[in-house]
N, C-alpha and C positions, 0 to 999 in steps of 0.2 A: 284379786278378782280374775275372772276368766278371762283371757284375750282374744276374741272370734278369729276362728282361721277358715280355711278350708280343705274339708274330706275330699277324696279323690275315690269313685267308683270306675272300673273300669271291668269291662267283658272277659279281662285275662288276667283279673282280679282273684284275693282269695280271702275271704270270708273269716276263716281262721289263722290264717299266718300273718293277713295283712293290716297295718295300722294306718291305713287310711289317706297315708300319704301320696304325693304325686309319683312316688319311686315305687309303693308297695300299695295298691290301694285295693280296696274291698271289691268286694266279685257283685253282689246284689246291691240293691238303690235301698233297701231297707236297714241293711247293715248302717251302711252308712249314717242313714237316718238315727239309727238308735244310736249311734256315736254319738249325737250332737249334744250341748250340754247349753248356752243357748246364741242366737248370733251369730251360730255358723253358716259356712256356704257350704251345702253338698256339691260337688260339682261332678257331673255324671260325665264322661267322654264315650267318644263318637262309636257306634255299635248298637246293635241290635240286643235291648234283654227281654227277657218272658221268663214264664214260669215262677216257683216259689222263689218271696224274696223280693220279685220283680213288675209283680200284679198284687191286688188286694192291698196296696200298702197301705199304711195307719200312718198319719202324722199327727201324735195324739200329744196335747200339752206339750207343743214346740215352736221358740223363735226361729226360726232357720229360714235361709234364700234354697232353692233347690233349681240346679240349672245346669240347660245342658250347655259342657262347657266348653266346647270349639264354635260354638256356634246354635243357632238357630234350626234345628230339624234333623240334626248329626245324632243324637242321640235319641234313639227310637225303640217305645216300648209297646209291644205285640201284645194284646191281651187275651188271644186263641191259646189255649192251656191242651191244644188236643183233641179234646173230645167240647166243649163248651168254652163260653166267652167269660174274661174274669172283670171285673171291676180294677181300676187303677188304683187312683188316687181318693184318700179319704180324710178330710182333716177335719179335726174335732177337739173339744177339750172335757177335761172331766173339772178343774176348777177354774172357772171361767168367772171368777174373779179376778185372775191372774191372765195382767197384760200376756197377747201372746202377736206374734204376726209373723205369717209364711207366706213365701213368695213361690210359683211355681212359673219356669220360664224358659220357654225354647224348646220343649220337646214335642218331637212326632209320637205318636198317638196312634195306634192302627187297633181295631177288631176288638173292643170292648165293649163291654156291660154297660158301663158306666165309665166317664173319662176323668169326669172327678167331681164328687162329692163334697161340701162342706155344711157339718150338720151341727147339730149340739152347742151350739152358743157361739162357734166359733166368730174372732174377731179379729178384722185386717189383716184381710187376703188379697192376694195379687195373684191374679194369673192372666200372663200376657205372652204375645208372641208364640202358641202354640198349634199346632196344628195335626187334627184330632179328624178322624173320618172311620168309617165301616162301625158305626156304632147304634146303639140302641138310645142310648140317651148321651149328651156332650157333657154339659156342663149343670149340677144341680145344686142350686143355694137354697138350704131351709135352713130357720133360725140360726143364721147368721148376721155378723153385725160390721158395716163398712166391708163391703165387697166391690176391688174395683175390677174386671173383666175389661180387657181392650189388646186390641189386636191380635185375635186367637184367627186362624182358618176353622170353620168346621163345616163339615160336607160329610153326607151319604147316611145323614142317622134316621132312624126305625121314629122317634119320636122326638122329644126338644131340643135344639142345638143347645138350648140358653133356658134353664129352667129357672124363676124366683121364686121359692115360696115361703115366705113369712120372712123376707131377706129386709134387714133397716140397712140404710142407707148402701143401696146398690148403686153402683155405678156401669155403666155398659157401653162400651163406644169404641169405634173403628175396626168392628168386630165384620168378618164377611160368613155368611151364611150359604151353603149350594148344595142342593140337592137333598132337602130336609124334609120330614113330611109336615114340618108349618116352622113357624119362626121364633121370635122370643116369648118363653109364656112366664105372665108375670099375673103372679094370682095374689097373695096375701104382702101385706108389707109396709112401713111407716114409710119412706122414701126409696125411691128407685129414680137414677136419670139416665135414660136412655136415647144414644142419639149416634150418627156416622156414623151407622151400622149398613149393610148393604148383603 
């Protein structure tokens, strides 16, 4: 059976040469990701990434922890592509009968689309501890199932910090919100508990 380990992304990373390890590790957060097989930890270290590889990712039909790994806000993804804003994070499943649960944790978050989406069935997600700003939308749960959200910063977005739509069993707490044009929007959904948010 697999033994969960952890991949190593780093900004002086190579894509092709590198196997992921802490000695040799992969250049993009997506590489990575497609490494995983399942129960791994991506662990991204401290640097700035953008562009291909590094925005629009897919975390499609995957267990994995994804975290940045010095620390809380050391590893920061840009989502400015040059000419327009890109969408980050995207997790979703295509057989969503098949247990899956991804964790997203500790990263800065700058000039996106979207900071992270969970759509298509996806179920038990975590995302905590990050901190997300200059953006159009923060965080958006549609048919998603067990979503817990706590302790993210988000500031400065075009429209919801916190969006729920058709989310079962949402969880939301200790979450701070600043400078948002309105606050949690929670529209369709069987359970949602939201609360020490600020």
């Amino acid at each position: 059976p697999h033994q969960p380990r952890s991949i190593y992304v780093s900004t002086t990373g190579d894509n092709e040469m590198g196997d992921g390890t802490i000695a040799n590790p992969f250049q993009s957060i997506q590489r990575g990701i497609d490494e995983v097989v399942s129960n791994d930890t991506v662990r991204v270290l401290t640097g700035t990434y953008s562009y291909s590889g590094n925005t629009n990712i897919s975390i499609f039909d995957k267990t994995l922890t994804l975290i940045s790994s010095d620390g809380p806000g050391t590893a920061i993804i840009d989502g400015f592509n040059g000419a327009s804003y890109d969408n980050i994070f995207n997790v979703s499943c295509g057989i969503c009968t098949t247990y899956h649960k991804v964790g997203i944790i500790g990263f800065r978050i700058e000039n996106s689309s979207m900071a992270v989406q969970v759509s298509a069935g996806a179920s038990d997600v975590y995302i905590a501890e990050n901190s997300i700003s200059n953006t159009t939308y923060g965080l958006v749960i549609s048919s998603a199932n067990t979503v817990i959200i706590e302790r993210n910063l988000i500031k400065r977005t075009n429209n919801a910090p916190i969006s729920l739509q058709g989310a079962d069993s949402a969880f939301v707490f200790k979450n701070t919100i600043d400078s948002a044009y309105f606050g949690i929007d929670l529209s369709v959904g069987n359970y949602a508990k939201i609360f020490n948010n600020i």
